[in-house]
N, C-alpha and C positions, 0 to 999 in steps of 0.2 A: 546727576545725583538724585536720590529718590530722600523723598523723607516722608513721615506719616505724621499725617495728621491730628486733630481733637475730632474729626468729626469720621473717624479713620478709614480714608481712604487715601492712596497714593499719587502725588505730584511730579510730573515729571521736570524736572526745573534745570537748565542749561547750564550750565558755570561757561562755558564758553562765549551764548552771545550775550548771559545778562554781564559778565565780568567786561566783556568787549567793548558795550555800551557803559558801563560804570569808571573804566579806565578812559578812554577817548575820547567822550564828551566832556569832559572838562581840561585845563591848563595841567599840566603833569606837578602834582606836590598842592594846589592850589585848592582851597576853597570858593565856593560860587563867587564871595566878596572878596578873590585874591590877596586872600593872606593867607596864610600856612596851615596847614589841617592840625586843627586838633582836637585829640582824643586818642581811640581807639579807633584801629579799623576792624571790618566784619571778620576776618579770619582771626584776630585776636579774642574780639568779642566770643566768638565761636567758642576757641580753645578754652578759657578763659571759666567759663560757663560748663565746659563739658569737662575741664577740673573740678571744678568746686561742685557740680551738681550732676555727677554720673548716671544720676538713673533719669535724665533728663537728655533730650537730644536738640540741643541749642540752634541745632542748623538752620530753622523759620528762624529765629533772632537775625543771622548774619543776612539770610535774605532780603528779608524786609530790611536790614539796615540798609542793606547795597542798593533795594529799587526807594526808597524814601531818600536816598542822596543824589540819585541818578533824578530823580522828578525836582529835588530842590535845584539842578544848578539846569537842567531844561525850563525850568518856569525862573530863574534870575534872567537866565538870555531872552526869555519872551517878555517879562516885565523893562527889561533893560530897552529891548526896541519898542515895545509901549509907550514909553517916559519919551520916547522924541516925538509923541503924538498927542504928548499930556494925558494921557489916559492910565488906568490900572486893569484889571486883569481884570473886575465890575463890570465896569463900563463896555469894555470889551468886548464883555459876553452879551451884554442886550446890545449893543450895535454890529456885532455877527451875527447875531440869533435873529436881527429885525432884515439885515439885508439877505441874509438867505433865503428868505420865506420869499425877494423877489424885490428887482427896485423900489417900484410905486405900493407894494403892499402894506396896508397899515393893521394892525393888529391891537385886540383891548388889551386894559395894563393885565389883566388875569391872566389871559390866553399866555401873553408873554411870559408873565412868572410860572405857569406850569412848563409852557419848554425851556425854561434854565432853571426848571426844577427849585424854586423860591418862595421864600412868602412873599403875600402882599405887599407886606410892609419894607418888607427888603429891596422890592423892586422898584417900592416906591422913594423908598431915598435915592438910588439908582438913577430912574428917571429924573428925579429931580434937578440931579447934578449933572444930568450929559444935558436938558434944557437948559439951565445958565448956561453952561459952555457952548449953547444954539446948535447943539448938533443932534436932538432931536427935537417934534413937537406935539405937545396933543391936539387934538383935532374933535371936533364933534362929529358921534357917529351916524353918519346919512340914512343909517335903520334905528336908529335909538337917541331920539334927543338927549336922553337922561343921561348917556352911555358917551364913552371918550375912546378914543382909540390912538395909536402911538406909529408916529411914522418916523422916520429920518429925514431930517431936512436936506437940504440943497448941497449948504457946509459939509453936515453929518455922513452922507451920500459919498460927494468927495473924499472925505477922510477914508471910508471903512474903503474904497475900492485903489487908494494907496496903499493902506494899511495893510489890508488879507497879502499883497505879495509880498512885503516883507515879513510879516508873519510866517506866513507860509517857508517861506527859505530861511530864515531865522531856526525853524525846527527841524529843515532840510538840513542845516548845515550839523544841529547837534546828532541827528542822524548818518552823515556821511560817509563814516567810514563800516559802516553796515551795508553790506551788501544784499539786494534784491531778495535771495534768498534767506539769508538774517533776519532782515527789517519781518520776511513771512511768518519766520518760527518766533520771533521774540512776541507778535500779535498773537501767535496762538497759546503761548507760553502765555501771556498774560490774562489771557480769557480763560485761563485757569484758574486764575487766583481769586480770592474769594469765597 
């Protein structure tokens, strides 16, 4: 289905593998916190919209409804396998963000908040709360006495390299019934948007 845009050009948008992933990835009738949907769904919302307001084409409403409920119950299953590591989806991200860069690599708290994209101050509450938890620690930096740099401890270490594979298959599983060729067009489908 094509729909135009405000900025007007045209989106090629699947109703097949975004519907595929929006039906599948969840319990059949369920909300992410398994109780009963309620509301509207997007084809109602749709119609709904293109009654009451005909010179308007509601189709981006139903969209966006479909992919903001398809990312709400993908990030409940990723929170849900977090919470057996005590962590939240914060934390997460600076101790993915620190082990990627490489085991032993340590990085300043700046560096860090520019790749998870943060302020200072955001990353400094961050850090402060995955150090009580000892799973990371600052460190003095061996080029800048003044200067601190942020590594993963020992603990922290072990967690993130349990962690990444359930994570990882966590996201695998909400993907699963996507096949190879889906999972390609639904990326490219979505590097549209915006």
């Amino acid at each position: 289905m094509k729909y135009f845009d405000e900025k007007y050009f045209y989106v090629e948008i699947s109703y097949v593998v975004v519907n595929k992933v929006i039906c599948e990835m969840s319990q059949e009738g369920k909300s992410v916190a398994g109780t009963p949907v309620v509301g509207i769904e997007a084809e109602t919302l749709v119609e709904q919209w293109a009654r009451e307001r005909p010179d308007l084409d509601p189709t981006p409403m139903g969209i966006c409804a479909d992919l903001w409920r398809a990312g709400d119950r993908v990030r409940a299953k990723v929170n849900e396998n977090l919470a057996r590591y005590s962590l939240d989806l914060p934390g997460c991200d600076v101790v993915f963000t620190l082990r990627r860069q490489g085991k032993d690599v340590s990085l300043s708290p700046s560096h860090l908040a520019k790749l998870m994209m943060l302020s200072s101050s955001a990353t400094t509450n961050r850090l402060d709360r995955l150090e009580k938890k000892g799973l990371i620690e600052r460190i003095a930096d061996p080029n800048d006495r003044r200067a601190l740099k942020v590594r993963l401890t020992a603990e922290g270490l072990a967690l993130v390299e349990d962690m990444v594979v359930t994570h990882v298959a966590t996201e695998a599983a909400s993907l699963a019934k996507l096949s190879g060729a889906e999972r390609e067009q639904l990326l490219a489908l979505l590097a549209k948007i915006g």
